[in-house]
SEVEX-601401 format. One line per 2 residues: number of its first residue (from 1); their letters; for each residue y, z negated, x of N, C-alpha, C, O. Coordinates in steps of 0.2 Angstrom, whole numbers. Layout:
% residues N
NUM> A> Y:Z:X:Y:Z:X:Y:Z:X:Y:Z:X; ...
This chain:
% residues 77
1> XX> 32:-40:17:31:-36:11:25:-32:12:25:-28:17; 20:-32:6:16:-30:9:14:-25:2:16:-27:-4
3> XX> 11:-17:3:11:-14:-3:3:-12:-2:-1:-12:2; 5:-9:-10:-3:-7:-11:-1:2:-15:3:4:-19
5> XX> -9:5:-9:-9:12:-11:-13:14:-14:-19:12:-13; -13:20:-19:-19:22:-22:-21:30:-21:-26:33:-21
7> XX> -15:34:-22:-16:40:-22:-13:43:-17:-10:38:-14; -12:48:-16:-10:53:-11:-9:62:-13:-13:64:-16
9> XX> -4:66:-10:-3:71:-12:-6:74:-7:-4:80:-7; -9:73:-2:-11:76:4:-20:79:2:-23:76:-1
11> XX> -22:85:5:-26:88:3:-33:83:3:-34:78:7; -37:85:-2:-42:82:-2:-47:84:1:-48:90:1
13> XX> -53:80:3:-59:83:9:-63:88:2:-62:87:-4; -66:92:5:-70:96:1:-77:95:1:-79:96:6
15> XX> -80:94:-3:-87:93:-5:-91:98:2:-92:104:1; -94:94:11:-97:96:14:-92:98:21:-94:100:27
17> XX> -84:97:17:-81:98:24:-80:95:29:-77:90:28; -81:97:36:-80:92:42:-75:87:40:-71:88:36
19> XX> -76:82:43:-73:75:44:-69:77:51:-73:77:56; -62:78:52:-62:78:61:-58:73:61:-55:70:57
21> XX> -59:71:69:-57:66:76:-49:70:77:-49:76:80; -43:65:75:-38:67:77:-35:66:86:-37:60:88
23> XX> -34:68:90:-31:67:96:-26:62:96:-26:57:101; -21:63:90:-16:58:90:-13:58:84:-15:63:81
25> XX> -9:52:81:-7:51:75:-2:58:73:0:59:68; 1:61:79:6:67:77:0:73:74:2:77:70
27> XX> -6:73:76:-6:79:74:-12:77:68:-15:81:65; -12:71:66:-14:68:57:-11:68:53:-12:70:48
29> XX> -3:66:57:2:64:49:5:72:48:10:72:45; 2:81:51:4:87:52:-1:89:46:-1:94:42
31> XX> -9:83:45:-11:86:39:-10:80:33:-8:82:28; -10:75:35:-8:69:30:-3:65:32:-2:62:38
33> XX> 1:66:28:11:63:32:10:56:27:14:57:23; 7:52:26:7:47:26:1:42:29:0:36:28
35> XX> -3:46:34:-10:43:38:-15:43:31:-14:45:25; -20:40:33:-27:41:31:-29:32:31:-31:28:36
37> XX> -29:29:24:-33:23:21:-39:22:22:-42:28:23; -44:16:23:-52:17:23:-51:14:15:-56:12:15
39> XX> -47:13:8:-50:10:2:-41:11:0:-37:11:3; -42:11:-7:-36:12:-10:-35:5:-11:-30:4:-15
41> XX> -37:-1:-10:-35:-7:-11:-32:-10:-5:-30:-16:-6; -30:-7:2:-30:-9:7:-22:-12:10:-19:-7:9
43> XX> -19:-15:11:-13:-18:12:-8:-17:18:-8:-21:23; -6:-12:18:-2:-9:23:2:-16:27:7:-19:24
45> XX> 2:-20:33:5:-26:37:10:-23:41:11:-27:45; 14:-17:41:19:-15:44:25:-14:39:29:-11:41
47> XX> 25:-17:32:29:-15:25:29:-9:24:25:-5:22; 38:-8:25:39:-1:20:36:6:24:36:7:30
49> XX> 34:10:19:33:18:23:35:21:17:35:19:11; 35:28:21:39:33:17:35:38:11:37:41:6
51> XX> 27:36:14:23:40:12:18:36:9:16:31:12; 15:39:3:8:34:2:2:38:8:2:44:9
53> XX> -3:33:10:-8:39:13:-14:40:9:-17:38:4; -15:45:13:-24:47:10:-28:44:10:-28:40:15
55> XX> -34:44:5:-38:39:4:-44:42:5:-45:47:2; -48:39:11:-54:43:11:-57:38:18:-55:38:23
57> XX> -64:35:16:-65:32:21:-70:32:26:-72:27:30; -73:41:25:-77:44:30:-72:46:37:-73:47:43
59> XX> -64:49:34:-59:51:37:-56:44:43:-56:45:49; -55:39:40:-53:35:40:-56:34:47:-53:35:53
61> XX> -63:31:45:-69:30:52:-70:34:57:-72:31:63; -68:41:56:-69:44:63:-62:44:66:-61:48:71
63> XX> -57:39:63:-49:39:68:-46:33:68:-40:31:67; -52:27:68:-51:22:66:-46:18:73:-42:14:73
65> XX> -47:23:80:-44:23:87:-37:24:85:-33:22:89; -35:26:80:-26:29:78:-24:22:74:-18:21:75
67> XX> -27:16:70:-25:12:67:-24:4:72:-27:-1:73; -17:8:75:-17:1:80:-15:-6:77:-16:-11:80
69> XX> -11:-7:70:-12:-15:69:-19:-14:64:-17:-18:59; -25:-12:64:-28:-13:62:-28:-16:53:-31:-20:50
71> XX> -25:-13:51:-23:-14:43:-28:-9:38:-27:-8:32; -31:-7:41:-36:-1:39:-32:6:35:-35:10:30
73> XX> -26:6:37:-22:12:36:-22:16:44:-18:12:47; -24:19:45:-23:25:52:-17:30:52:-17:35:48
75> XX> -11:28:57:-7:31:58:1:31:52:7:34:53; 0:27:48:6:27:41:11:27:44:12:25:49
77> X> 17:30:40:23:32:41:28:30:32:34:31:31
């Protein structure tokens, strides 16, 4: 089962604000509890999660190391 996301309640980047490099997925989903999308059309391959993620795909790129089956969701839950 495969879902599609588009929005997110998780804070949005601010016009100029750093982009940061997470250490690990615990301390991403502490600012987005559903991980970080590179495109709101993208297909989550793990099914269900709890959360939709953040859409943002300057964020995305610099933790693209967190998105281990490579579904271009980083970290989802």
């Amino acid at each position: 089962m495969a879902l599609t996301f588009s929005v997110s309640s998780a804070p949005a980047l601010a016009k100029g604000e750093k982009v940061i490099a997470y250490k690990n997925c615990t301390e991403l989903n502490k600012v987005y509890k559903g991980g970080v999308a590179q495109s709101a059309n993208v297909k989550n391959k793990g099914g269900k999660t709890k959360y939709t993620p953040f859409v943002s795909k300057e964020l995305y790129n610099k933790n693209t190391k967190l998105d281990r089956d490579k579904d271009f969701i980083a970290c989802e839950k």
